[in-house]
N, CA, C and O atoms as CSV, one atom per row, in Angstrom:
chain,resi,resn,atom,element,x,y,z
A,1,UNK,N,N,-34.848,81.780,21.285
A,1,UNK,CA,C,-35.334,81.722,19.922
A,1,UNK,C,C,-36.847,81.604,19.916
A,1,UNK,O,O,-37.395,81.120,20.906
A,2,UNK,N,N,-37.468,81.956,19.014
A,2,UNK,CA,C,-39.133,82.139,18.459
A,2,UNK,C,C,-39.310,80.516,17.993
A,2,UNK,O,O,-38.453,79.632,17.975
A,3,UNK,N,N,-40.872,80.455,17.590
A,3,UNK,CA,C,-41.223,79.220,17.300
A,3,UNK,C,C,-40.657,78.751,15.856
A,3,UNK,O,O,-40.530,77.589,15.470
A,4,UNK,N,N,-40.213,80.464,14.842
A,4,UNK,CA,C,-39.532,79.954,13.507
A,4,UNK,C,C,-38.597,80.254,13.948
A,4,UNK,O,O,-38.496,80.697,15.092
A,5,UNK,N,N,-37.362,80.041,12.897
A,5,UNK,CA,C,-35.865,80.733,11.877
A,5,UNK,C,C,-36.067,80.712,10.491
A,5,UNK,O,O,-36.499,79.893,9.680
A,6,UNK,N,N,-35.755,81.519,10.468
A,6,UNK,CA,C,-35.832,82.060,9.189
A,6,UNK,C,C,-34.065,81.310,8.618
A,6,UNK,O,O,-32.943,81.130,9.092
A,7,UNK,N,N,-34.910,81.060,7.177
A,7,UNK,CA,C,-34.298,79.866,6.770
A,7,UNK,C,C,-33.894,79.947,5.195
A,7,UNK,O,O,-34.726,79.407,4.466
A,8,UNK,N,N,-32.733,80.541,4.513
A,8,UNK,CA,C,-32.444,80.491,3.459
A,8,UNK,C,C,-32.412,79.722,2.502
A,8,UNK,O,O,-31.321,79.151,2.525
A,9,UNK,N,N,-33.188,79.295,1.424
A,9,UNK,CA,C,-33.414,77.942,0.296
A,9,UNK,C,C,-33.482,78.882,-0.531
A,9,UNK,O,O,-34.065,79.956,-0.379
A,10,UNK,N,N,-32.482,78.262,-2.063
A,10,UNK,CA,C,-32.762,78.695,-3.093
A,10,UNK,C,C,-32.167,80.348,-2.731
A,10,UNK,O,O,-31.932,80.810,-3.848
A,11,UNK,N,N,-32.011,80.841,-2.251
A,11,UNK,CA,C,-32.108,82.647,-2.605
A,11,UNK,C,C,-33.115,83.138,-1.975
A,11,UNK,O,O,-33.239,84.342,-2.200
A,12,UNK,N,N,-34.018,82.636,-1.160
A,12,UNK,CA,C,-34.998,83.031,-0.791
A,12,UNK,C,C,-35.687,82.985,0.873
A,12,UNK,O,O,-36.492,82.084,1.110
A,13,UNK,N,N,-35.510,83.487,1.431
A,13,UNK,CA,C,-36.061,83.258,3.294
A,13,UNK,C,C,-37.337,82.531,3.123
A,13,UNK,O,O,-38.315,82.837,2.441
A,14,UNK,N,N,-37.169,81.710,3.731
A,14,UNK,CA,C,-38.254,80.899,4.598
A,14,UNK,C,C,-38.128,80.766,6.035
A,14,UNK,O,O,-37.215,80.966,6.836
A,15,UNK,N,N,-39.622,80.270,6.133
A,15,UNK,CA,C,-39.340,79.908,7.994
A,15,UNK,C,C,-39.622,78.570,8.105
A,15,UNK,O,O,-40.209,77.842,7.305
A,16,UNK,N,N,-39.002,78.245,9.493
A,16,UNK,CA,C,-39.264,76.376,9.891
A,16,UNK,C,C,-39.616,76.645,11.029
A,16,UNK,O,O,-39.286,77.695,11.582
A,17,UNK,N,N,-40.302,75.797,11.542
A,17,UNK,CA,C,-40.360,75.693,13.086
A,17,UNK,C,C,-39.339,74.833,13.608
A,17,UNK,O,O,-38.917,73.915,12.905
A,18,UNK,N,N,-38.878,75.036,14.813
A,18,UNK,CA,C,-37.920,74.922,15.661
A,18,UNK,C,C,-37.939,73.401,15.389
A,18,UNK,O,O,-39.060,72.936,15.184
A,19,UNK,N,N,-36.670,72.359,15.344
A,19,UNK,CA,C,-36.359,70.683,15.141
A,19,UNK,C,C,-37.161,70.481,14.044
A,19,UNK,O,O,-37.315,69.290,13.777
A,20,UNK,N,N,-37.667,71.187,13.390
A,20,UNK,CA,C,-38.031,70.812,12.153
A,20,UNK,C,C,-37.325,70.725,10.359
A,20,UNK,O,O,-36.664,71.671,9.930
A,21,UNK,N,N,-37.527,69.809,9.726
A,21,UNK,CA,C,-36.584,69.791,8.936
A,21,UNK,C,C,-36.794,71.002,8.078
A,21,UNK,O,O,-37.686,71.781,8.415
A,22,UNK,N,N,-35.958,71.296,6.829
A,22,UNK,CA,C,-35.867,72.162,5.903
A,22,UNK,C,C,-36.428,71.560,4.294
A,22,UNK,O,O,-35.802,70.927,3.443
A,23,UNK,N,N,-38.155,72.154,4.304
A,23,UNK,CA,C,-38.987,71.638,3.507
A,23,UNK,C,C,-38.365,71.289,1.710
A,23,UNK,O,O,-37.690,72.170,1.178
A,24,UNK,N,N,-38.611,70.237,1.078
A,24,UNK,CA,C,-37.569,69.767,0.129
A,24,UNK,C,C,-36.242,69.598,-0.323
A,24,UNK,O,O,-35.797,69.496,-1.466
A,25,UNK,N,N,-35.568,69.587,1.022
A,25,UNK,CA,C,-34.412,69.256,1.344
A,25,UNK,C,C,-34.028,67.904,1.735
A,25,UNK,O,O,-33.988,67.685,2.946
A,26,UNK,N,N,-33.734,66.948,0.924
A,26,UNK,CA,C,-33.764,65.633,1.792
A,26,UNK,C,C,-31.683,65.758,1.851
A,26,UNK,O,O,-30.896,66.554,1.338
A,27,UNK,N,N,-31.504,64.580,2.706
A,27,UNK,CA,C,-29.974,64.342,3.233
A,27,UNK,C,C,-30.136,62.607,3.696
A,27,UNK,O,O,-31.021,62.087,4.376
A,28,UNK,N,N,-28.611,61.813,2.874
A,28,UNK,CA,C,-29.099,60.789,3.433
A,28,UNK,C,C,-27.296,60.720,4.460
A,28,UNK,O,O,-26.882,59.583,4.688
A,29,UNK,N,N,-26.677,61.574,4.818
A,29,UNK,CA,C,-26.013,61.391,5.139
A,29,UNK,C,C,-25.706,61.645,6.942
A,29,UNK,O,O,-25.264,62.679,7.444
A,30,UNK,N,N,-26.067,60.449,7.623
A,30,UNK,CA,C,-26.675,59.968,8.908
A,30,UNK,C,C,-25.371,60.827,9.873
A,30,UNK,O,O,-25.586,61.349,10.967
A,31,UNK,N,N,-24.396,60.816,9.359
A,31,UNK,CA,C,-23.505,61.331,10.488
A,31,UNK,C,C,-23.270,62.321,10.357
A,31,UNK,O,O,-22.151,62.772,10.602
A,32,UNK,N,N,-24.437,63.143,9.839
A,32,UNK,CA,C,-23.912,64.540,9.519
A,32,UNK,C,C,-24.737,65.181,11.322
A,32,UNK,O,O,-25.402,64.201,11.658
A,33,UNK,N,N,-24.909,66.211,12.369
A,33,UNK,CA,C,-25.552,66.593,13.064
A,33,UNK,C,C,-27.110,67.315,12.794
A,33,UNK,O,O,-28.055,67.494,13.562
A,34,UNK,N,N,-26.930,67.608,11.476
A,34,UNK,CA,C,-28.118,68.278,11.709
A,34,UNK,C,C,-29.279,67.038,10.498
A,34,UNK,O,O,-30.277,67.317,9.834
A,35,UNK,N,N,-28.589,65.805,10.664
A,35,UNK,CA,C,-29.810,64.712,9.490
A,35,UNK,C,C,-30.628,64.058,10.940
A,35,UNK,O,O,-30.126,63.199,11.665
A,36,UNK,N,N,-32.042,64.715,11.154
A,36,UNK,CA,C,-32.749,64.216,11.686
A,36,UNK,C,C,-33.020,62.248,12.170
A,36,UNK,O,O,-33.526,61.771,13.185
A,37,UNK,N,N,-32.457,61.590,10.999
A,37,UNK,CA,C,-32.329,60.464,11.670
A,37,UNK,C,C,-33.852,59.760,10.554
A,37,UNK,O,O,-34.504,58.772,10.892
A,38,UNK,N,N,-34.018,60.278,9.725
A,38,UNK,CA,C,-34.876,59.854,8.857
A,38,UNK,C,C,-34.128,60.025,7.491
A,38,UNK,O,O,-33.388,59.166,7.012
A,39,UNK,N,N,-34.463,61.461,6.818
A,39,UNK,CA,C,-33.681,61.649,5.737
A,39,UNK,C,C,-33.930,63.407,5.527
A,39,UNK,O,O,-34.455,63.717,4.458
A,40,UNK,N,N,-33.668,64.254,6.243
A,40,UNK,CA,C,-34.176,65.535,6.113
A,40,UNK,C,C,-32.932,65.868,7.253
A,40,UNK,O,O,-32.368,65.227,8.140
A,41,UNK,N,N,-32.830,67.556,6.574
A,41,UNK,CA,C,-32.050,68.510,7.532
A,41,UNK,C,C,-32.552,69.099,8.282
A,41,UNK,O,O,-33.623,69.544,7.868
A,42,UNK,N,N,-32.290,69.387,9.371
A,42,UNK,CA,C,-32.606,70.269,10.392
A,42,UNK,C,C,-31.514,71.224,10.382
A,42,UNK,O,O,-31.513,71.901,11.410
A,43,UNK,N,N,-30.656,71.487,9.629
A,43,UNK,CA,C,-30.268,72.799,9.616
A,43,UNK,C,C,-31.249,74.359,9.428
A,43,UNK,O,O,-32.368,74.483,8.929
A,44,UNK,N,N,-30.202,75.586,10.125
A,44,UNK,CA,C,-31.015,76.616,9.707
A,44,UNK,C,C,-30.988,77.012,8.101
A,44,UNK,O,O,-31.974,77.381,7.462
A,45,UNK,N,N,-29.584,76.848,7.564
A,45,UNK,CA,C,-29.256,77.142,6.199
A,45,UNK,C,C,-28.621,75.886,5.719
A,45,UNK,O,O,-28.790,74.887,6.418
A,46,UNK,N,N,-28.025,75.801,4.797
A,46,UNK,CA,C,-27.333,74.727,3.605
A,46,UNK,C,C,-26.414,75.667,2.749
A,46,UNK,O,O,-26.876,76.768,2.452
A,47,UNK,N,N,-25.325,75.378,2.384
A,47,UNK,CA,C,-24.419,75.795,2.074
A,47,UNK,C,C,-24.120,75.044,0.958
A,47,UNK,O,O,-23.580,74.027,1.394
A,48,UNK,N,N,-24.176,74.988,-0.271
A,48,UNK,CA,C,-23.431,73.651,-1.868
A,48,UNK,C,C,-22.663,74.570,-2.122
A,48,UNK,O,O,-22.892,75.774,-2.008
A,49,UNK,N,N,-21.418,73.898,-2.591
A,49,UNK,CA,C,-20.588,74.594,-3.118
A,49,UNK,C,C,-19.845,73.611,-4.112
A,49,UNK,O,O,-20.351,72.489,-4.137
A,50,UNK,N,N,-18.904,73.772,-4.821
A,50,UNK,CA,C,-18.317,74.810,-4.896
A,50,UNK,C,C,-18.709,75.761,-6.310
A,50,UNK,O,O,-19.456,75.278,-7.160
A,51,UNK,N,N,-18.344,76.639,-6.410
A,51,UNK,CA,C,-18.799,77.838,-7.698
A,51,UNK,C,C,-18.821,76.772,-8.687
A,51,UNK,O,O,-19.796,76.392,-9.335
A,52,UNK,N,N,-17.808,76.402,-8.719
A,52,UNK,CA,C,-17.780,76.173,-10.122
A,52,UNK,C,C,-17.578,74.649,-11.147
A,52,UNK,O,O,-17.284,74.198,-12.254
A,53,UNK,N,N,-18.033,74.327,-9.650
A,53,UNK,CA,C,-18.982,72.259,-9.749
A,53,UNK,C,C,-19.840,72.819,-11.623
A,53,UNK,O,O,-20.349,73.871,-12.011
A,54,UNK,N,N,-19.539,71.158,-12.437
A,54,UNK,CA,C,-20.429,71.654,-13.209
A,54,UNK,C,C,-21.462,70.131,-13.324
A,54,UNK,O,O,-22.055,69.878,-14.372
A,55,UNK,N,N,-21.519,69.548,-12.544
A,55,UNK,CA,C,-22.521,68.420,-12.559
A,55,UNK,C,C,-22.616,68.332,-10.766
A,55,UNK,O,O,-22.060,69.155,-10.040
A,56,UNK,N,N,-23.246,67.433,-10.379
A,56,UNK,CA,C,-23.783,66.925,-9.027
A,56,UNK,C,C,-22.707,66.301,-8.254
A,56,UNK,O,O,-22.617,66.355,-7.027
A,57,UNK,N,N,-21.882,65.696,-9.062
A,57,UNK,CA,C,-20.862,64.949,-8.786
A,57,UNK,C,C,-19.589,65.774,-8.097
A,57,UNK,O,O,-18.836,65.176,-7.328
A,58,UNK,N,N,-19.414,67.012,-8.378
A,58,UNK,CA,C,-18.581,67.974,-8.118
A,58,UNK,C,C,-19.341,69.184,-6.713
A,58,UNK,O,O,-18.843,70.295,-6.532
A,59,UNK,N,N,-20.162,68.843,-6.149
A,59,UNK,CA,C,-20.607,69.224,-4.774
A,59,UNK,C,C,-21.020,68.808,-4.022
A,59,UNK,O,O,-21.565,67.731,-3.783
A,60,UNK,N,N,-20.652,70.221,-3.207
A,60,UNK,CA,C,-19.846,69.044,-1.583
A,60,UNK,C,C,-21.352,70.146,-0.852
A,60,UNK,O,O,-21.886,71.046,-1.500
A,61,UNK,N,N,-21.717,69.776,0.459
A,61,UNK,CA,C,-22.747,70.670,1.459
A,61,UNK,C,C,-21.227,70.977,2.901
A,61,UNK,O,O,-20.437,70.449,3.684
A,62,UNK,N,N,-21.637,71.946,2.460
A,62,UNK,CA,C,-20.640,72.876,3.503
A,62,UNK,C,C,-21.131,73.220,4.824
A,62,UNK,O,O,-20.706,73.760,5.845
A,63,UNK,N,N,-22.424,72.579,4.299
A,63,UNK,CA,C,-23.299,72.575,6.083
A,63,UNK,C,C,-22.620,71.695,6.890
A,63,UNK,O,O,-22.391,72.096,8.032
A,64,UNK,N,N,-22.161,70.369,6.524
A,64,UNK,CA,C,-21.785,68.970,7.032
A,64,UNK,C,C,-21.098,69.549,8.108
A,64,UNK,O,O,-20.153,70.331,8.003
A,65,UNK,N,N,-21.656,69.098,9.252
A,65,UNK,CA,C,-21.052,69.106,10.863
A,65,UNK,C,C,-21.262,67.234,11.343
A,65,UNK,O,O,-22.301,66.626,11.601
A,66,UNK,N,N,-19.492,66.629,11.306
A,66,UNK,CA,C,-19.907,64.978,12.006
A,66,UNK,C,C,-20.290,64.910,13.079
A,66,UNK,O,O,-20.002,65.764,13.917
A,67,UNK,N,N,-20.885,64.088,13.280
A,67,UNK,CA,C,-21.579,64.195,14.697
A,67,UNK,C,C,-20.635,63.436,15.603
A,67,UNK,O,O,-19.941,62.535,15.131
A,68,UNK,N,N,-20.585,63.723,16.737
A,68,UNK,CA,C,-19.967,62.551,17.728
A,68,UNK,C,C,-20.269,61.673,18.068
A,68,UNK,O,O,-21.357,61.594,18.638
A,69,UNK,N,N,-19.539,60.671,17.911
A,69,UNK,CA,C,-20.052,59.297,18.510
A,69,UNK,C,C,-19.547,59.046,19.419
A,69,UNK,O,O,-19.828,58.006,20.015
């Protein structure tokens, strides 16, 4: 891999540099693999779903990988 990835937010490609988080993306959910261990993703993409959530309360991140302990 290159020093970016190209990085889908919003509808739109961006790039990150490599272990770097995904700029205005915060996550406070520690056992996920890709939550840096502060409050930010290090994923390449993010995934919310579902269609047809109609408040905050009704989505889930489909990125969520648990980490092993």
């Amino acid at each position: 891999m290159g020093l970016f990835n190209s990085v889908e937010q919003n509808g739109n490609m961006q790039k990150k540099a490599d272990g770097k988080h995904i700029k205005g993306i915060s996550c406070d959910v520690r056992n996920c693999v890709y939550h840096d261990g502060d409050s930010y993703c290090t994923a390449e993409k993010i995934a919310v779903g579902p269609s047809y959530a109609t408040s905050c309360t009704d989505t889930v991140c489909a990125t969520f990988k648990q980490r092993s302990i």
